[in-house]
C-alpha positions as CSV (number, residue, x, y, z in Angstrom):
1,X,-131.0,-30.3,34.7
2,X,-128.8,-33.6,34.0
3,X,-126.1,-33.5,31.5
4,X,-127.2,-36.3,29.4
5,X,-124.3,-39.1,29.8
6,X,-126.8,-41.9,31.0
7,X,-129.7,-42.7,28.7
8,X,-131.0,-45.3,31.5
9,X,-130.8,-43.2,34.5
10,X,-133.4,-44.0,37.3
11,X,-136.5,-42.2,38.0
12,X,-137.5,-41.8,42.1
13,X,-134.8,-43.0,44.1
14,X,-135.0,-44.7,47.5
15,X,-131.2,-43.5,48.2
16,X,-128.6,-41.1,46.7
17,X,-125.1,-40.5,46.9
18,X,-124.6,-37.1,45.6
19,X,-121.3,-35.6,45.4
20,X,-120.0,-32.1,44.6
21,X,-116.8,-32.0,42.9
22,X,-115.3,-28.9,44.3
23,X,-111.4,-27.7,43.4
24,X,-110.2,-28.3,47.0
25,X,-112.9,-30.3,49.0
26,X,-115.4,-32.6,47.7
27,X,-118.4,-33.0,49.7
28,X,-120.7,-35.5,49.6
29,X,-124.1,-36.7,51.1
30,X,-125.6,-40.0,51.4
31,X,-129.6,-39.8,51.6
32,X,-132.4,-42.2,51.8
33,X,-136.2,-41.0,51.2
34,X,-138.5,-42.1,54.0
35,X,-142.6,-41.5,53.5
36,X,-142.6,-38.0,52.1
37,X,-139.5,-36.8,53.4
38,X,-135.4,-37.7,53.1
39,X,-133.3,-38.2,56.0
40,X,-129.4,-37.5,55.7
41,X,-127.5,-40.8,56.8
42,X,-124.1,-39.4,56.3
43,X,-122.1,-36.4,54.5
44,X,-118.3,-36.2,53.9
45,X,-116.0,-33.3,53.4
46,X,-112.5,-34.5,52.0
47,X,-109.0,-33.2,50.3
48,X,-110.4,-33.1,46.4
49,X,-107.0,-34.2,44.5
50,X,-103.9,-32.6,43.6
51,X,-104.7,-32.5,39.8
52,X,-103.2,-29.5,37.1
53,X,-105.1,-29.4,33.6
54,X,-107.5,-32.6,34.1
55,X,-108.2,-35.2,36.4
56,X,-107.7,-38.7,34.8
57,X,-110.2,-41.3,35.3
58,X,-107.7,-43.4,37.2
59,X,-107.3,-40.4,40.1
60,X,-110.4,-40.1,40.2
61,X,-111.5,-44.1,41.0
62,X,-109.0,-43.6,43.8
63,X,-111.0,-40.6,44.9
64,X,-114.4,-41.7,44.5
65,X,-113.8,-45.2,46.3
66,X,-112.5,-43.1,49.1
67,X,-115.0,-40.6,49.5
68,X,-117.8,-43.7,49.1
69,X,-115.7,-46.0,52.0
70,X,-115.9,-42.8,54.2
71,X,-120.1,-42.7,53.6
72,X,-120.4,-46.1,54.3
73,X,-122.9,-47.1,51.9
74,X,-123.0,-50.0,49.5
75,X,-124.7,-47.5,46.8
76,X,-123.6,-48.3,43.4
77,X,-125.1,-44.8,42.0
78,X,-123.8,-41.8,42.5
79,X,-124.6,-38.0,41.3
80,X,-122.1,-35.9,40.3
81,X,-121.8,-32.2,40.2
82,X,-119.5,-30.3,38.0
83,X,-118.0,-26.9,39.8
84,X,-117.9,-23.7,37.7
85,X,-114.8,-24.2,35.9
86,X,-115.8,-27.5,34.3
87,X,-119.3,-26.6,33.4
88,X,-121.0,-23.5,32.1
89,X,-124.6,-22.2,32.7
90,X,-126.1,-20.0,30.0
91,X,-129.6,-18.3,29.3
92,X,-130.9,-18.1,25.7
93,X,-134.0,-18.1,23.6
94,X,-134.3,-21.1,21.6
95,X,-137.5,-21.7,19.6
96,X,-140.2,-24.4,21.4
97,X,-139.1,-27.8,20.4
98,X,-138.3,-30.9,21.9
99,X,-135.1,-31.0,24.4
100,X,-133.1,-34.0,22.2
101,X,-133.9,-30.8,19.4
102,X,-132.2,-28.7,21.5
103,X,-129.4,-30.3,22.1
104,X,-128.2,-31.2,18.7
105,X,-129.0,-27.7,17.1
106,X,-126.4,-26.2,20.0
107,X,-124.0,-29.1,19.7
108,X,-123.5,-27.3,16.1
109,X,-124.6,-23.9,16.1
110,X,-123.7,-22.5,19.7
111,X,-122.4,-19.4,19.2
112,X,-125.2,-18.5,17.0
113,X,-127.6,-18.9,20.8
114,X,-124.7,-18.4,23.1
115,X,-122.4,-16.0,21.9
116,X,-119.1,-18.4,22.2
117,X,-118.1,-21.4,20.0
118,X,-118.0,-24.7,22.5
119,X,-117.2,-27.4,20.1
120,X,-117.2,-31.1,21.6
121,X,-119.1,-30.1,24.4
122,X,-122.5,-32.1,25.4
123,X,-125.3,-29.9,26.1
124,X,-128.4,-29.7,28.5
125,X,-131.8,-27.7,28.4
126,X,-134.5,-26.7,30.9
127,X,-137.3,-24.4,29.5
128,X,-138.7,-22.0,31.7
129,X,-142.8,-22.9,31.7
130,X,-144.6,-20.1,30.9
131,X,-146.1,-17.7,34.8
132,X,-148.8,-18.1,36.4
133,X,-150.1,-15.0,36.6
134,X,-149.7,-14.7,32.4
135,X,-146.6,-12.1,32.0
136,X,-145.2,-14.9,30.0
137,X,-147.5,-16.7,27.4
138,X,-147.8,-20.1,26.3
139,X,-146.0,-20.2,22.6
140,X,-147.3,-22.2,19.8
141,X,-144.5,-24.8,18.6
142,X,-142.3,-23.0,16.1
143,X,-143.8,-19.4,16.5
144,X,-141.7,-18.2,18.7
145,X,-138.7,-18.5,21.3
146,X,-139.0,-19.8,24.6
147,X,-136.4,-19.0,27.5
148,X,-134.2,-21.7,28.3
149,X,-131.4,-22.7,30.4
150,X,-128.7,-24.3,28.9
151,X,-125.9,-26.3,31.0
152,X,-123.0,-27.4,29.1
153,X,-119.5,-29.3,29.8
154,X,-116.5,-30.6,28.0
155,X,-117.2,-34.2,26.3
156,X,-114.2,-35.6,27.4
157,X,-114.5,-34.9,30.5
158,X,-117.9,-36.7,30.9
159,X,-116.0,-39.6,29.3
160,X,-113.5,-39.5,31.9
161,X,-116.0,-39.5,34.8
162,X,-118.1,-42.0,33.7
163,X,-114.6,-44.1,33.2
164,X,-113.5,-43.0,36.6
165,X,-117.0,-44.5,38.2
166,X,-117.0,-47.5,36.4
167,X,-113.4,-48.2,37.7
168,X,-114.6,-47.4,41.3
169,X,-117.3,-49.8,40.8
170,X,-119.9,-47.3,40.6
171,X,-122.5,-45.6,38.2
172,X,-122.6,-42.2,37.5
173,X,-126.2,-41.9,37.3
174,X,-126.4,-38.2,36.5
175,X,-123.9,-35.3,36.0
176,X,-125.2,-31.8,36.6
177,X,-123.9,-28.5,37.4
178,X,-122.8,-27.0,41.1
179,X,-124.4,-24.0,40.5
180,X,-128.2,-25.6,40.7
181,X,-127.4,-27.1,43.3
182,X,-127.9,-24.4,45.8
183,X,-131.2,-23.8,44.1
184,X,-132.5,-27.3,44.6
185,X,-131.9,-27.1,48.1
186,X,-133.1,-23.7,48.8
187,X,-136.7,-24.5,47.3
188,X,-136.7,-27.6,49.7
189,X,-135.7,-25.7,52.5
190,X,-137.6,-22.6,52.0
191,X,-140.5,-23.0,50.0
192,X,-142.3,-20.3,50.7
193,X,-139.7,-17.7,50.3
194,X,-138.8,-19.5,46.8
195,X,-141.8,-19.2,45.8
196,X,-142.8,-15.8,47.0
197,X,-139.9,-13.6,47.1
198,X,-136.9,-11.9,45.6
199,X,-133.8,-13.1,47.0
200,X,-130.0,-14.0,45.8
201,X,-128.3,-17.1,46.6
202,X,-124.5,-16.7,46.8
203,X,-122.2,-19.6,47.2
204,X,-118.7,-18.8,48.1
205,X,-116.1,-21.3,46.5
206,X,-112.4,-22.2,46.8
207,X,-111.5,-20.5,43.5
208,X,-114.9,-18.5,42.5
209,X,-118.3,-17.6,43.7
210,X,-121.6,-18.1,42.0
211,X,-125.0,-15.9,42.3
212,X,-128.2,-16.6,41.3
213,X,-130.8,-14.1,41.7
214,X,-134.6,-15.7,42.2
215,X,-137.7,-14.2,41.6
216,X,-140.5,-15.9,43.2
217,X,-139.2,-18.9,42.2
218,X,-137.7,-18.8,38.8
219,X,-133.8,-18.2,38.2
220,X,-133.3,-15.1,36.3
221,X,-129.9,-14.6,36.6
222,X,-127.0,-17.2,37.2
223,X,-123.0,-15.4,37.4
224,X,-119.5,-16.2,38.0
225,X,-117.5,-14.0,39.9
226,X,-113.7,-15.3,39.8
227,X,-113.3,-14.5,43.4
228,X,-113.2,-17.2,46.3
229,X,-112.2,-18.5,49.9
230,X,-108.7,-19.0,48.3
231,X,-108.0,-15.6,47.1
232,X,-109.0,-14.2,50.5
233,X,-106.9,-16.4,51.7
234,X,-103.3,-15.9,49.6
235,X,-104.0,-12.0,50.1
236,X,-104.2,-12.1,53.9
237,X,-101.3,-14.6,54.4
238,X,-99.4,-11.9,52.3
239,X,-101.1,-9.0,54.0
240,X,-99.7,-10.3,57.4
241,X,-96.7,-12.3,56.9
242,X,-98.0,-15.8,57.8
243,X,-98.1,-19.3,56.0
244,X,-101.5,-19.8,53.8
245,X,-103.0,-22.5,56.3
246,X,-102.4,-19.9,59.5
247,X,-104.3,-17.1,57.3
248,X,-107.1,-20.0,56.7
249,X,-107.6,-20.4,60.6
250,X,-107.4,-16.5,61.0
251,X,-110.0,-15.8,58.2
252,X,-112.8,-17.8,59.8
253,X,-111.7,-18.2,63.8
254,X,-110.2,-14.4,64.1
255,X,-111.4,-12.2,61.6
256,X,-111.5,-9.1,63.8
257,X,-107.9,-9.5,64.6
258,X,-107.0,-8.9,60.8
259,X,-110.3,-6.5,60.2
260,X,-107.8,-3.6,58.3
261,X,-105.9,-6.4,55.8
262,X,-109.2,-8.7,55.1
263,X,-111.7,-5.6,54.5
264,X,-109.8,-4.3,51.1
265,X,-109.1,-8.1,49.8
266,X,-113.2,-8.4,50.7
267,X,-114.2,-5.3,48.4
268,X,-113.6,-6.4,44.9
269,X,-116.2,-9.7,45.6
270,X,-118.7,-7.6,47.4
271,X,-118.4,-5.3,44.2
272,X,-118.8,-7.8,41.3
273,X,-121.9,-9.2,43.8
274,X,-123.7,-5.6,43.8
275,X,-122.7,-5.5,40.2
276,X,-124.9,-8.5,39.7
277,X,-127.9,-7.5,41.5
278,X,-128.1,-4.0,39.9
279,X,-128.1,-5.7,36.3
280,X,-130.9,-7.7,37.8
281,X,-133.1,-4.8,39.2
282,X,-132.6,-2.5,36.6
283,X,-133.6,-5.2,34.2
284,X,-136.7,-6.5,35.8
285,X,-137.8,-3.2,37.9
286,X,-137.7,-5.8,41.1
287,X,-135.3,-5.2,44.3
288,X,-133.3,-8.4,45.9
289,X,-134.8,-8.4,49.5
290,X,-132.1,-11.0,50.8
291,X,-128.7,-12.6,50.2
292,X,-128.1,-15.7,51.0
293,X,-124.7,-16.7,51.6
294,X,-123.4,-20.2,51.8
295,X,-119.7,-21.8,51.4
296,X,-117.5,-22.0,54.0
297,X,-116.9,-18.4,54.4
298,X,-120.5,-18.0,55.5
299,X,-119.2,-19.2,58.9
300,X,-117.7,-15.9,59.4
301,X,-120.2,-13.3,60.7
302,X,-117.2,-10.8,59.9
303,X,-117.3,-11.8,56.4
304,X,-121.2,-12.1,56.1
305,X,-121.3,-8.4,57.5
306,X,-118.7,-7.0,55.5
307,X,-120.5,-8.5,52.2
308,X,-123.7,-6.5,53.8
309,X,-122.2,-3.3,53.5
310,X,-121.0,-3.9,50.0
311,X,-123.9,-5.0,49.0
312,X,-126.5,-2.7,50.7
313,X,-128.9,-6.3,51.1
314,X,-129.2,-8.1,54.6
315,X,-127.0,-10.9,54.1
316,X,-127.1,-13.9,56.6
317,X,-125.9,-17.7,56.0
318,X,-128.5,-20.7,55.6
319,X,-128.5,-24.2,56.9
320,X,-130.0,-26.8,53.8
321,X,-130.5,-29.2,56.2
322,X,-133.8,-28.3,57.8
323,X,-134.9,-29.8,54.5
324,X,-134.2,-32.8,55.8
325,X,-134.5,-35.3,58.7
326,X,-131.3,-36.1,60.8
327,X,-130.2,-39.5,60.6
328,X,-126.5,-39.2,60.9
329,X,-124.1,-41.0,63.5
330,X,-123.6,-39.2,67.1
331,X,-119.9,-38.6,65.8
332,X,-121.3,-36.0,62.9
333,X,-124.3,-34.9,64.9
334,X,-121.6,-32.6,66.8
335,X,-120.1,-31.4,63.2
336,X,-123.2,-31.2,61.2
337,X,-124.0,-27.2,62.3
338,X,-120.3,-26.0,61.3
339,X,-120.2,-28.3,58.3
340,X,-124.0,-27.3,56.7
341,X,-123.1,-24.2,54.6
342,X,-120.1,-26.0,52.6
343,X,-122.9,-29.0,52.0
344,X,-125.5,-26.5,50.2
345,X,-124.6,-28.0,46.8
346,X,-124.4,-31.7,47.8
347,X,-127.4,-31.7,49.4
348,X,-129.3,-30.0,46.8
349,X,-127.7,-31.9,44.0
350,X,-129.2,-35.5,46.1
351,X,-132.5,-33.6,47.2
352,X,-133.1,-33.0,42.8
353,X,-132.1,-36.8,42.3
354,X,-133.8,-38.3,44.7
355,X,-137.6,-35.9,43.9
């Protein structure tokens, strides 16, 4: 799903530049395709900018030409990815109709499908094909609703990115949303447990974490929870007395030091989590067999177990990159292991782009 901003965008890329537009890093990924597969040339994980209601086109040139010098790639096109709090991901029913259709009758009639008024806001759909195995049958055009995914974001704000690129001397070839990305590069990394099995994907963010609960491989449920690295963060340099970046290094390096002031500020995430996953399996009569954590809290094992226990699921971390073939310089070789679960949407924004 590609918020629809470039009517000429390309179709089977050799190379991508993806990059995920996160709230205090962006990370970025630059990958080629080679015979069947992609190898990853170089990734990039930078201070996003220091920006209050909006960030104006001219920051983010600045930004963008940075992050693009630090790749170093003469790509002209790039993919962006739009985090939580810029975009919005929404199931509906809509009846079977062309997407362009789709689009326009939302543009002026969302709350009628969504349940909120987004005026100015540009709109995307995906419709879920009907299952194999026939739970789901094919409609007849204009009989009946089909489920669809809806992606949305602010129209300006497209505007501003696509001025922003063009003022870096780039393209922005696609826009999408953050929250597909771990998706994408889940189903490249593990097809067969996509396909086959029940499984939540959470990705733990700076100010919010996202989970999307998979059921041999469809998405049947996509949530926000407004509770991140950062939060974690602010209430164990408070819990302790120390500065926010000293809490940072404590969080991840020396959890077990701070087990009694990090397990309560842990609680309220691994609850709205569970929450999720019971509204899924009393729903759908299906139990999640395994979270998947990524972010870069999924370094932790203190934080991956403590989530376990909240959750009642196995929970581990996931490295994207076996999805891919190394082709990266011997200086990120040596970072490439540590820096993998904070490169989950990146990588599967490029992996979508470039298949």
């Amino acid at each position: 799903m590609a918020l629809p901003i470039n009517k000429k965008r390309a179709k089977g890329r050799d190379q991508v530049v993806a990059i995920d537009l996160g709230s205090r890093t962006t990370k970025a990924v630059y990958l080629q395709r080679r015979g069947n597969g992609c190898v990853l040339n170089r990734f990039v994980i930078q201070d996003a900018p220091v920006y209050e209601k909006s960030l104006s086109p001219d920051l983010l040139a600045e930004h963008l030409k940075s992050v693009m010098q630090a790749l170093d790639t003469k790509a002209k096109s790039v993919v962006l990815a739009l985090g939580v709090s810029d975009s919005i991901l929404r199931s509906t029913e809509l009846p079977l109709m062309p997407v362009p259709e789709m689009r326009l009758m939302l543009k002026h009639n969302s709350k009628n499908y969504l349940q909120q008024e987004l005026p100015d806001h540009v709109f995307d759909c995906y419709i879920v094909p009907p299952r194999a195995d026939g739970s789901q049958k094919e409609p007849v055009r204009g009989s009946q609703k089909y489920k669809v995914w809806v992606g949305a974001a602010k129209d300006r704000l497209l505007n501003d990115i696509q001025a922003g690129t063009k003022a870096a001397g780039l393209v922005a070839d696609q826009v999408t949303l953050s929250v597909l990305g771990p998706i994408n590069a889940f189903e490249a990394a593990f097809p067969e447990i996509f396909a086959k099995e029940v499984v939540a994907l959470v990705d733990v963010g700076f100010k919010a974490s996202t989970i999307s609960v998979l059921s041999e491989g469809e998405l049947m449920l996509s949530r926000v929870v407004g509770i991140g690295g950062d939060k974690l963060t602010t209430g164990l340099a408070e819990s302790i007395g120390v500065t926010y970046v000293e809490a940072e290094g404590i969080k991840i390096g020396m959890p077990h030091e701070v087990e009694s002031s990090l397990q309560p500020l842990l609680s309220p995430l691994g609850r709205e989590l569970r929450a999720s996953i019971d509204f899924f399996e009393h729903q759908h009569d299906r139990t999640v067999g395994q979270v998947y954590v990524s972010g870069g809290a999924a370094s932790s094992e203190f934080i991956l177990q403590n989530l376990q226990s909240e959750l009642m699921v196995p929970c581990k971390s996931w490295d994207p990159t076996v999805a891919v073939t190394m082709g990266l310089p011997p200086d990120q070789m040596g970072r490439i292991e540590m820096a993998a679960p904070q490169l989950v949407v990146a990588l599967g924004t490029a992996l979508q782009a470039v298949n």
